[in-house]
C-alpha positions as CSV (number, residue, x, y, z in Angstrom):
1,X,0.0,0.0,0.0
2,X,0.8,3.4,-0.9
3,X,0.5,4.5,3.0
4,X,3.3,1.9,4.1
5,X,5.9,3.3,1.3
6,X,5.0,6.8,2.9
7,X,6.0,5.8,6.3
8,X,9.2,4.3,5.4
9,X,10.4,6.8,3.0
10,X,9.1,9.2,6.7
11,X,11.4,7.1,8.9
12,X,14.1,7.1,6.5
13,X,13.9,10.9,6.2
14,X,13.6,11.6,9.8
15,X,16.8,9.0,10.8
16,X,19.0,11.2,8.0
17,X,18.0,14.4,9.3
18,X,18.1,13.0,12.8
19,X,21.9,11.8,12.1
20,X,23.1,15.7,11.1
21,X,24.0,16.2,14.9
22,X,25.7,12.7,15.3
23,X,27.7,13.0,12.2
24,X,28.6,16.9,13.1
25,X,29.7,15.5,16.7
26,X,32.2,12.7,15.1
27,X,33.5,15.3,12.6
28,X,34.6,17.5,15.7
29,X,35.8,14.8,17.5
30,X,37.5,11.9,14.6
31,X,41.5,12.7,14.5
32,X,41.3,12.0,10.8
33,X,44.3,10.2,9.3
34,X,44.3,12.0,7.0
35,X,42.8,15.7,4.8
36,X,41.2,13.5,1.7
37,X,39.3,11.7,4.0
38,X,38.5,14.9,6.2
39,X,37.6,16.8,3.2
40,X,35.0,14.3,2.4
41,X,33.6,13.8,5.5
42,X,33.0,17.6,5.1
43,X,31.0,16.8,1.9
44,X,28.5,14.8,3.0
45,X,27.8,16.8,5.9
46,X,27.3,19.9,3.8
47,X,25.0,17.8,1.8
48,X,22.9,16.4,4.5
49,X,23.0,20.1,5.8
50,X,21.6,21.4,2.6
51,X,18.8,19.0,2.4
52,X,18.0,18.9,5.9
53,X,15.8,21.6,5.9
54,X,13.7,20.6,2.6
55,X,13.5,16.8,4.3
56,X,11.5,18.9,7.1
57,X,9.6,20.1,5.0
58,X,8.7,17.3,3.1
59,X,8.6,14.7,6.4
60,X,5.4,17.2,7.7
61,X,4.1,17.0,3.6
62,X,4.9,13.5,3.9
63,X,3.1,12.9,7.5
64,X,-0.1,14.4,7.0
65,X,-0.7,12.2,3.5
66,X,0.3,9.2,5.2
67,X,-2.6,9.8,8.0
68,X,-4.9,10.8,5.2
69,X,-4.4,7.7,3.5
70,X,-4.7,5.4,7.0
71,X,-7.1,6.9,8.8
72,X,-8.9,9.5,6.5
73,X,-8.0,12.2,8.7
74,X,-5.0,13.9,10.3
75,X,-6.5,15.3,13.3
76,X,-6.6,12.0,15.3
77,X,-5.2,11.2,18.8
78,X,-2.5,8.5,17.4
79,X,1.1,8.0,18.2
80,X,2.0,9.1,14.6
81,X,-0.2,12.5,15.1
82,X,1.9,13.3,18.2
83,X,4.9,12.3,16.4
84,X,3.9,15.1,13.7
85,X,3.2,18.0,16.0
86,X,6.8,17.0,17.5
87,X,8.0,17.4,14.0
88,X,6.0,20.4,13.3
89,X,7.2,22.1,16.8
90,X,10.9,21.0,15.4
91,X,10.1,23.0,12.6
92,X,8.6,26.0,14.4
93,X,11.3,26.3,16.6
94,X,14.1,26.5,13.2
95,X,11.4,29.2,12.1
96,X,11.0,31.6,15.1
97,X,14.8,30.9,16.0
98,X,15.6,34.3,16.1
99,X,13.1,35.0,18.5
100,X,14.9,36.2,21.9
101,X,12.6,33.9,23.5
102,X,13.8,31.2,21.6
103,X,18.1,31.7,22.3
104,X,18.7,28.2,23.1
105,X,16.7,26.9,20.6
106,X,19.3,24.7,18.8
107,X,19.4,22.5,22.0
108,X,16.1,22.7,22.0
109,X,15.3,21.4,18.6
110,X,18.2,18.9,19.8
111,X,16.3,17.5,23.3
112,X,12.9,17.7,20.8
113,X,14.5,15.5,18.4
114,X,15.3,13.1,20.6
115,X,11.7,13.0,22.2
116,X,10.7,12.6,18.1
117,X,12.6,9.2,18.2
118,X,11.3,8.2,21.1
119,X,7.9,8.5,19.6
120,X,8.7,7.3,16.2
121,X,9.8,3.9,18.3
122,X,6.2,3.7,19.8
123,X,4.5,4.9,16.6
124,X,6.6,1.9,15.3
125,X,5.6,-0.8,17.6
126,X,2.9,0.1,19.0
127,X,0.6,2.8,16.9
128,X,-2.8,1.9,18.3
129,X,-1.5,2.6,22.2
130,X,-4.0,5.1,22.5
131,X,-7.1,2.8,21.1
């Protein structure tokens, strides 16, 4: 089903935007051996970086056709519609980042994307928790 492609092309989205702060840890961290291998480390995480913003995008796009197709409606109490207003809140917070309210934001969106996995692993094994 169309639904089930959805999800996983969802999950695969949200694991290689997810993996931007892991991968940006080990390249500040790896005593590389040496500069070629450095330099394309570098690459990749400029091109994660460039298309981690349009995966956001396109995970919330994604998201709400998935429900459509499932349950004929986004707006229902269901581990995957609290896993999309974590993603949407994700979102919001890159949006209003300049905000002064908002100055810690990056470890915000940081803490929020681990709560996102956390509810991608119960929207996983258990979506129907709710009823």
């Amino acid at each position: 089903m169309i639904y089930e492609i959805l999800g996983w092309i969802n999950v695969f989205l949200l694991i290689l935007n997810g993996s931007l702060f892991i991968l940006k840890k080990i390249y500040k961290n790896y005593k590389f051996k040496n500069s070629k291998n450095k330099i394309k480390y570098l690459s990749l995480l400029k091109k994660i970086s460039f298309f981690h913003k349009i995966n956001g995008l396109l995970i919330i796009l994604i998201a709400i056709i998935h429900a459509y197709l499932i349950l004929g409606t986004v707006f229902y109490i269901h581990t995957g519609s609290i896993l999309l207003i974590l993603i949407i809140i994700n979102f919001l917070l890159y949006i209003f980042k300049n905000l002064k309210i908002f100055k810690k934001w990056l470890l915000i969106h940081k803490l929020n994307t681990i709560i996102i996995f956390t509810a991608l692993i119960i929207h996983l094994t258990n979506p129907w928790i709710f009823g």
